[in-house]
N, C-alpha and C positions, 0 to 999 in steps of 0.2 A: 413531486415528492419522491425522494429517495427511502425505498421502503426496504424494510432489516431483514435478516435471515437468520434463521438459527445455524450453530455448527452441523449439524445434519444437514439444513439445505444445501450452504457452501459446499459440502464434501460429495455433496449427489450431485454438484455442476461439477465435480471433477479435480477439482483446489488439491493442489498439495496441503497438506496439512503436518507442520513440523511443530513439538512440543517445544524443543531448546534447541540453541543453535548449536550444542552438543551432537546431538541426533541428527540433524539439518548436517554434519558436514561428514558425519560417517554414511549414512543414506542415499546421499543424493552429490549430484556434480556443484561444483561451487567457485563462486568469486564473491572480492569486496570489491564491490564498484564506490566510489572515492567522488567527490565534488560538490557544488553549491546548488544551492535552489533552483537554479534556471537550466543548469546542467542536466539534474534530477526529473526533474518536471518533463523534459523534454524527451527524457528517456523513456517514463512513464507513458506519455501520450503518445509517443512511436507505440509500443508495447500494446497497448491500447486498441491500435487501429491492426497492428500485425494480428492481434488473436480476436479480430472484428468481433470487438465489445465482450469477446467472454473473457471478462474482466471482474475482482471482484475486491473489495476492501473492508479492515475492519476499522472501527470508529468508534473508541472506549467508554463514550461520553455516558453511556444508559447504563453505566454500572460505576460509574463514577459516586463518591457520597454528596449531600447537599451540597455542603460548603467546597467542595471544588468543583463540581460546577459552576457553581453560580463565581467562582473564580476563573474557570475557563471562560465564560461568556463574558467578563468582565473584561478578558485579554483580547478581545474580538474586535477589528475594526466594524466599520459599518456593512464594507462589501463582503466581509466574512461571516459577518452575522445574517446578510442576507442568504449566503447560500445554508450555514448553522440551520436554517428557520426551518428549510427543506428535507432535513433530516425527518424522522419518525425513528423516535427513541422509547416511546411508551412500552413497545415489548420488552424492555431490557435484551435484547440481541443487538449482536455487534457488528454482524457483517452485513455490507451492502452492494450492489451493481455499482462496479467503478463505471463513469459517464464523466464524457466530455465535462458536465457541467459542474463535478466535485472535486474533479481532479484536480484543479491547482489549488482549493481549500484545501483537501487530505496531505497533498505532497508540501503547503507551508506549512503548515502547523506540524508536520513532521520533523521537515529543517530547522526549523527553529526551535524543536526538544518542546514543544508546548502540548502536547498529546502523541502518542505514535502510533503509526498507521503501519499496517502490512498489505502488500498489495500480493493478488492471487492471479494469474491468467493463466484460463484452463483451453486454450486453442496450444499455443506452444507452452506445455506445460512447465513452472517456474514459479517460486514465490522471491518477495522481494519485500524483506523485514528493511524497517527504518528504525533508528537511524541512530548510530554514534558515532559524533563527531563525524559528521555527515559522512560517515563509510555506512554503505548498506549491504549487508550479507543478501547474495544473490544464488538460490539454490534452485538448482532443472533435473527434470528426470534422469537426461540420459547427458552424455556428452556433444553430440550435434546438437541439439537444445541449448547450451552451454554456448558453444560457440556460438548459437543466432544470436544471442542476446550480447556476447562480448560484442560483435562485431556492432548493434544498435548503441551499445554506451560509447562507443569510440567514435564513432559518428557523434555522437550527444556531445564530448568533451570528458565523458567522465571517465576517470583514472581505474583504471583494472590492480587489486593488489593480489 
């Protein structure tokens, strides 16, 4: 079971926390990393394993109203509804422990504009907002921070803008 966090917990493991990506690009160092699902995905799971699991996601589903829910699960294949199942939504909080095993549900349902996901890692600290028109605004602390991660999306495929 993939268990919720409130904004407070996120923020005590460290997570950037940006309101708008107004703020996000005066604050903090940045890029639009650019490409497709597979692209994406694989940048994520680098990312993942570089800030060893302090990794964090949010997942909008427990504040969503009835009837888009029950729309969202309706857009769910089977193996997406199995990992869906894993969620714990009941608190109404949104953020969760990115894990090997949500990552490629959070990062499609991204690409494909069906819900969006932000991803947090707080080892090499970076947030990584999804997704328009699969350009994702990529924001790091510092400038070296910047750089590890351009140099992980260019490896991955994906387009630096």
């Amino acid at each position: 079971m993939f268990q919720s966090m409130s904004k407070e917990g996120l923020a005590s493991k460290g997570a950037i926390l940006i309101g708008n990506v107004e703020e996000g690009l005066r604050q903090y160092q940045s890029v639009i990393l650019k490409g497709g699902k597979q692209a994406m995905e694989a940048f994520l799971m680098r990312c993942l394993e570089e800030n060893n699991d302090k990794a964090y996601a949010d997942f909008y589903y427990a504040v969503l109203e009835k009837e888009q829910k029950e729309q969202f699960v309706a857009g769910l294949d089977e193996k997406e509804k199995s990992v869906f199942s894993e969620f714990e939504t009941d608190r109404g909080w949104v953020y969760y422990p990115l894990q090997e095993e949500n990552l490629g549900f959070l990062a499609g349902i991204t690409a494909r504009n069906w819900l969006f996901s932000t991803f947090y890692f707080t080892g090499h600290k970076a947030v990584v907002w999804g997704n328009y028109n699969l350009e994702y605004p990529l924001f790091c602390e510092d400038l070296q921070t910047l750089e590890f991660y351009k140099n992980i999306a260019a490896e991955c495929g994906l387009e630096l803008l």
